[in-house]
C-alpha positions in Angstrom: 116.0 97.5 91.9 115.7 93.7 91.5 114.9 91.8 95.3 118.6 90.2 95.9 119.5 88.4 99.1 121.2 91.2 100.4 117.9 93.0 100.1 117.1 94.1 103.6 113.5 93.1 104.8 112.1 94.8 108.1 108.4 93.3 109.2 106.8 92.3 112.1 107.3 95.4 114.3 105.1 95.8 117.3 106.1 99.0 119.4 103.4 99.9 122.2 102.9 102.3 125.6 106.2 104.8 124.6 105.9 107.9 125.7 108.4 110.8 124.2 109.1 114.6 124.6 110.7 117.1 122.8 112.1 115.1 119.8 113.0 116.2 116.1 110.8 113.6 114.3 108.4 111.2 116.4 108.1 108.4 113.9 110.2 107.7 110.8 109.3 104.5 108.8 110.9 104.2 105.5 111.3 100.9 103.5 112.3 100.3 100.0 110.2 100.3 96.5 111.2 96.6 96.0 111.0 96.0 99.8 108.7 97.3 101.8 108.4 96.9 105.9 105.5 94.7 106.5 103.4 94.7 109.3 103.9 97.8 111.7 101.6 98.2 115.1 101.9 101.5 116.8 99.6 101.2 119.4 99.1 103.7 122.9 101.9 106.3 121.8 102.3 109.6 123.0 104.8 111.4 120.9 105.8 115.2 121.8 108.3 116.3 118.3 109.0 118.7 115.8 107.8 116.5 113.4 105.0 114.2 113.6 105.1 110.6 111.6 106.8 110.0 107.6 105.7 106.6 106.5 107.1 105.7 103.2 107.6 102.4 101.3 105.2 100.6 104.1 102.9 98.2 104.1 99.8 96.9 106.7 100.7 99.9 109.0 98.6 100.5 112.0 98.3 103.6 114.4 96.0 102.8 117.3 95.7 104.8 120.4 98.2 107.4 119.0 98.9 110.8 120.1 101.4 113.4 118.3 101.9 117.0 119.3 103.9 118.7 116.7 105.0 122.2 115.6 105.1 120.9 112.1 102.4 120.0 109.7 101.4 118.0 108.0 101.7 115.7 111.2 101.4 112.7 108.9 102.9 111.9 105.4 102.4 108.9 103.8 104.3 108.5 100.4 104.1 105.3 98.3 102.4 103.3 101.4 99.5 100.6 101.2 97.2 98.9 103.8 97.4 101.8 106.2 94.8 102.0 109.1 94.2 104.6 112.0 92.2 103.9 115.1 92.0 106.8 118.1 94.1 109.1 116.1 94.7 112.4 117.9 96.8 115.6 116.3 97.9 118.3 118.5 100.0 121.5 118.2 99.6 125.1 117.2 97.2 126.2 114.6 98.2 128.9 112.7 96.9 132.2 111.7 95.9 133.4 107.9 98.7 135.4 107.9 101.0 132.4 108.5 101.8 132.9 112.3 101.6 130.6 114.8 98.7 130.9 117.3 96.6 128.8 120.2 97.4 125.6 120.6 95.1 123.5 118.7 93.7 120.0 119.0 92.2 117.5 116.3 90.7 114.2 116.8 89.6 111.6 114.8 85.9 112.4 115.2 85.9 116.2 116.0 84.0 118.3 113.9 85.4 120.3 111.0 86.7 123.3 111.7 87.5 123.1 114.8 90.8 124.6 114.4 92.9 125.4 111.2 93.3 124.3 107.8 96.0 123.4 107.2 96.8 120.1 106.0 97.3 117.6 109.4 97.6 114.5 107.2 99.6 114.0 103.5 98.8 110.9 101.4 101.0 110.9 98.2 103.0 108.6 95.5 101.6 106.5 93.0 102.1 103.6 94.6 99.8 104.4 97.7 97.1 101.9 98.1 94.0 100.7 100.6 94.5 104.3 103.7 91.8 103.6 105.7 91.3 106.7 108.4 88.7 105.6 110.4 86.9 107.6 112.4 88.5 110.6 110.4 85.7 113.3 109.1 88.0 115.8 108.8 88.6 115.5 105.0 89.6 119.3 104.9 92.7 117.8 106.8 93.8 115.2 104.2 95.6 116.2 101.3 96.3 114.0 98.5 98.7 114.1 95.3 101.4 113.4 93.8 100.2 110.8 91.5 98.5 109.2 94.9 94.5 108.3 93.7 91.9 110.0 95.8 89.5 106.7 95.6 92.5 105.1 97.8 91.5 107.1 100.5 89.1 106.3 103.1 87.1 107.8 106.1 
């Protein structure tokens, strides 16, 4: 759709030491294709949901200091979103079992060593119009999946 006046823009968002428990979804940023938001900080976050983070239509989006413990995974999805970075990133929740059941809790951080706990898929990078995800600290590659037209090359660690 053609940017209008009445196009919405959302940028500048700074949200820092929140603490939550027992939510449905702990983050939820979602922008437009011809309007992205612009310029997110989530820094020293502790979220306790369902489901972790959806970031789509985004742009310049940083997670520093953040904590989610989910039942869900992946714990991050990141459709159509550019310019993403992660600093002190730390997933938590159960792992599950090859038959499909959930077991232990299980913890990953962004510099443990493969692994560590399940397979499954903790982070989700797709859309075509993903750009510049920088996950530092992040050698858990086994942990990322990407598709849906999303390029792998867009993708660091």
């Amino acid at each position: 759709m053609p940017v209008t006046e009445e196009t919405p823009r959302f940028k500048d968002i700074f949200i820092r030491k929140v603490t939550c428990k027992g939510a449905l979804q702990a983050v939820f940023l979602q922008g437009l294709p011809e309007m992205n938001l612009e310029n997110i900080l989530l820094e020293n976050i502790l979220m306790e949901a369902d489901k972790g983070m959806t970031c789509t239509d985004a742009k310049g989006v940083t997670l520093r200091k953040v904590t989610f413990i989910t039942r869900e995974r992946p714990v991050i999805e990141l459709i159509n979103s550019s310019d993403v970075t992660t600093e002190e990133l730390f997933l938590a929740g159960e792992t599950v079992s090859s038959s499909g059941t959930a077991g232990t809790p299980g913890t990953t951080r962004s510099g443990d060593t493969p692994g560590t706990t399940s397979t499954i898929a903790e982070i989700s990078v797709t859309g075509p119009r993903t750009r510049n995800i920088h996950l530092r600290g992040w050698n858990q590659k086994e942990k990322v999946t990407i598709g849906g037209d999303a390029e792998a090359r867009e993708v660091q660690f």
